[in-house]
N, C-alpha and C positions, 0 to 999 in steps of 0.2 A: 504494500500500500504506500503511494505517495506521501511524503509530508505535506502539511498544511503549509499556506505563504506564511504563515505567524512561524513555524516548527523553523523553516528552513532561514528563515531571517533571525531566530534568538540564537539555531546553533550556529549558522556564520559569523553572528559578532563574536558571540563566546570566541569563539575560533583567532576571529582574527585580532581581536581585543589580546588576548593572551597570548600569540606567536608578533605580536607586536609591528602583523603586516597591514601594511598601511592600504596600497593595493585592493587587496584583499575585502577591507572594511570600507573605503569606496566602491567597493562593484556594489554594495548591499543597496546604495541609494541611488537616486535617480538626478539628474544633470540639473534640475532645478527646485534640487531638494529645500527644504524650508523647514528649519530647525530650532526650536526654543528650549537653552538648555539651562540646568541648574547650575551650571561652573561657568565660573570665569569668562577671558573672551570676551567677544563682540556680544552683542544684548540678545543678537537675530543671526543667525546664522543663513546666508542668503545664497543658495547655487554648492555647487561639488567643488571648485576652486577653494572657495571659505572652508568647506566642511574639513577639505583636505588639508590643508591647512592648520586649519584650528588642532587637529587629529595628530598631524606629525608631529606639534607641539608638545601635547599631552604623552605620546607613545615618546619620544628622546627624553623628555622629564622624567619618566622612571629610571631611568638607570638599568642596573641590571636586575632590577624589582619587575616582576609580570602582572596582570591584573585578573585575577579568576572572578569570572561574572556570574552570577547563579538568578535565575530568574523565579518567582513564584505570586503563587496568586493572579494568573494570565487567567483575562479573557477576551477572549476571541470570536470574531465574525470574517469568515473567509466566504464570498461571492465569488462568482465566475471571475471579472477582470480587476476587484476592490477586494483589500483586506484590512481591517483593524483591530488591534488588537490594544490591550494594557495593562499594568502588573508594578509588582515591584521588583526593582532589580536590585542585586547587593552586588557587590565591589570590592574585592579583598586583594591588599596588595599583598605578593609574597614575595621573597628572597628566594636565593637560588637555589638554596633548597627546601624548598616548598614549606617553608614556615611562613604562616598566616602575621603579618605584621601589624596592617589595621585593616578596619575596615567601617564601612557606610552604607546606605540605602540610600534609595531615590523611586518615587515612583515614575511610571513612563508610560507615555503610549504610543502610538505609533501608525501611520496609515502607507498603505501599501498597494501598488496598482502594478499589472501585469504589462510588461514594455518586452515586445519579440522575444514572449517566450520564458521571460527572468522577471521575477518580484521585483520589485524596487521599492525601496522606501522615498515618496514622499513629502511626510511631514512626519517630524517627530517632537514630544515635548516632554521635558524631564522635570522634576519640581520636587522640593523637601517642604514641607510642610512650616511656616514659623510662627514664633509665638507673639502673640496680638502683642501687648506690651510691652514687651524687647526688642523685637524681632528678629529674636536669636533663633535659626534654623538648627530642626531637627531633623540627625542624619539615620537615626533610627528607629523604628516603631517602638512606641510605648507598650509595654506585657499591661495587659490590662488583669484588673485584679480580679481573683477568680473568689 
């Protein structure tokens, strides 16, 4: 059975997010991508030059640190030539040898159209949640009390 366009888009970033190919994590998106992200960077991320961009930036700043992505709480709506989907994603940096250093959450969603054959992302949007008073951003879900 096929993957869904949500399946085959979280495991290529996973992918390419952590073998730190840039390449790679540009084929995911589409030439005039539109992008509203929770880090840093330009406010709007505007076309695949900025994305690309913006992306080498973030992949050279690790070092020799990887980023293991883990996705959960997806849902998804995959149509013939439209797919959307949204979740939370965690972020863990780790060293070379795979010790967990830190790590964060974001939630995302994401929309996805069928371009000769290949998903493409797009629009994407990432956001942390902040707090009214502060507006100090939370990078992780609150355990709600049981």
């Amino acid at each position: 059975m096929q993957a869904s366009a949500t399946q085959q888009f979280l495991e290529g970033y996973k992918a390419a997010v952590y073998q730190k190919d840039l390449d790679a994590f540009c084929r995911l998106y589409a030439d005039d991508v539109s992008i509203f992200d929770a880090w840093g960077g330009p406010w709007f991320t505007d076309g695949l030059a900025d994305l690309r961009q913006s992306t080498e930036q973030w992949f050279s700043s690790l070092g020799e640190e990887r980023v293991l992505v883990a996705e959960s709480e997806v849902r998804a709506a995959n149509l013939e030539s439209l797919a959307v989907a949204h979740g939370i994603w965690r972020f863990a940096a780790v060293s070379v040898d795979g010790t967990e250093l830190r790590w964060l959450e974001n939630r995302f969603s994401v929309s996805l159209r069928l371009e000769s054959g290949s998903w493409k992302v797009f629009h994407q949007h990432t956001s942390s949640p902040a707090e009214f008073g502060s507006g100090k951003v939370q990078l992780r879900r609150l355990q709600s009390a049981a």
